[in-house]
N, C-alpha and C positions, 0 to 999 in steps of 0.2 A: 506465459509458458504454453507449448503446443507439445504435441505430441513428440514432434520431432525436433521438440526447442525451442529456444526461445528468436527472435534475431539480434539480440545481444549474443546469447552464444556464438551463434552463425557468424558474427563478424569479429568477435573477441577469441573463441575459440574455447570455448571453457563449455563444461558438459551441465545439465540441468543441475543434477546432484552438486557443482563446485558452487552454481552460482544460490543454491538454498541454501549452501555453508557458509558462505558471504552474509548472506541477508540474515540469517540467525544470529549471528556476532550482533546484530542491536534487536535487543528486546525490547518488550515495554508492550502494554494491551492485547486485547486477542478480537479475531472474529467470532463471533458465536452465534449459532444457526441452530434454531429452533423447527423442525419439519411438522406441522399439526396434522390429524386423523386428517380433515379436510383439504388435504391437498396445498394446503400455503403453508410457505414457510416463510421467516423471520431471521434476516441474518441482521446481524445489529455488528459496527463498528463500536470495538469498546476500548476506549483510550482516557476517561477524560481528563487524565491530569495533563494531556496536551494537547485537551480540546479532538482529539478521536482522527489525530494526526497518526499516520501507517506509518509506523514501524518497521524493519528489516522482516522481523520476525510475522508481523502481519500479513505480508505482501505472501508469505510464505502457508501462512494458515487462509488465507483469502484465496490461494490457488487450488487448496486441498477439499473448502467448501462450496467451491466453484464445481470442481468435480466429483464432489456428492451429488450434488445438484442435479448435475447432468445426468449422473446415475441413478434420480431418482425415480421410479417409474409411476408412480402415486403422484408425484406432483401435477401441480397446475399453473401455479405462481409464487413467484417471493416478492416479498417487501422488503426492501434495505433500509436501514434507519440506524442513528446512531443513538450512543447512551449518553444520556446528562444532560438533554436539552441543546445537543451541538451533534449535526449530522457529521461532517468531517471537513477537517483543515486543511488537507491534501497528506505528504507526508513529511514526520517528522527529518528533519532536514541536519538537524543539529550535529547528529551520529557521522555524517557524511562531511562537514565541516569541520568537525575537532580532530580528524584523519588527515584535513589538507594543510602543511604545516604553512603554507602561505598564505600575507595575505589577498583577501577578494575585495575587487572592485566589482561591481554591475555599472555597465555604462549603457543606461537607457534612454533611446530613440525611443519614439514612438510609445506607443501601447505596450504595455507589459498584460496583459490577463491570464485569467487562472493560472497555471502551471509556469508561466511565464514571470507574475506576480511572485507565485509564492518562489519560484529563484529568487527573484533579487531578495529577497528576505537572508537567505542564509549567506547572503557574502556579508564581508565585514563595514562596506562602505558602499553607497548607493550615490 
């Protein structure tokens, strides 16, 4: 998200506000940011019943922490880090899957990594 949108908007046509009512419909974990007298703060990924895998809903509390952040004039740094001994799995995919009533093939060439990987994960057949 920017100020003046996202470019999903920009190309879908849908306004900030439509596309955080989209991402709300899948709940599950939250961000939480801890600001300390000393100027660091602490936001922590907190998911772990799916491994601290972002949620709809996250993506949504991750934009609004982001913009604390920025606003805040005390800081100096944050640390990101997740809870349960698992930084983060990317995002939960599943919510976006159980919507597509078809099924998924990934037909992978080459290298799949990070975000690439964790696609083929959510089709039904690799």
């Amino acid at each position: 998200f920017t100020s003046s949108g996202s470019v999903y908007s920009s190309i879908h046509g849908f306004s900030q506000e439509e596309i955080k009512e989209k991402l709300l419909a899948f709940p599950g974990g939250s961000i939480d940011l801890l600001k300390q007298d000393s100027g660091i703060a602490v936001l922590t990924i907190n998911n772990p019943p799916r491994m601290n895998a972002f949620s709809g809903a996250m993506m949504v509390d991750l934009e609004e922490k982001v913009t604390q952040l920025e606003n805040w004039t005390d800081g100096k740094g944050v640390i990101v880090q997740g809870a349960a001994q698992t930084f983060c799995s990317g995002s939960d995919l599943n919510a976006v899957r159980a919507m597509l009533p078809l099924i998924s093939v990934a037909l992978v060439e080459g290298n799949a990594l990070g975000g690439g990987a964790e696609l083929t994960t959510a089709c039904d057949f690799r």
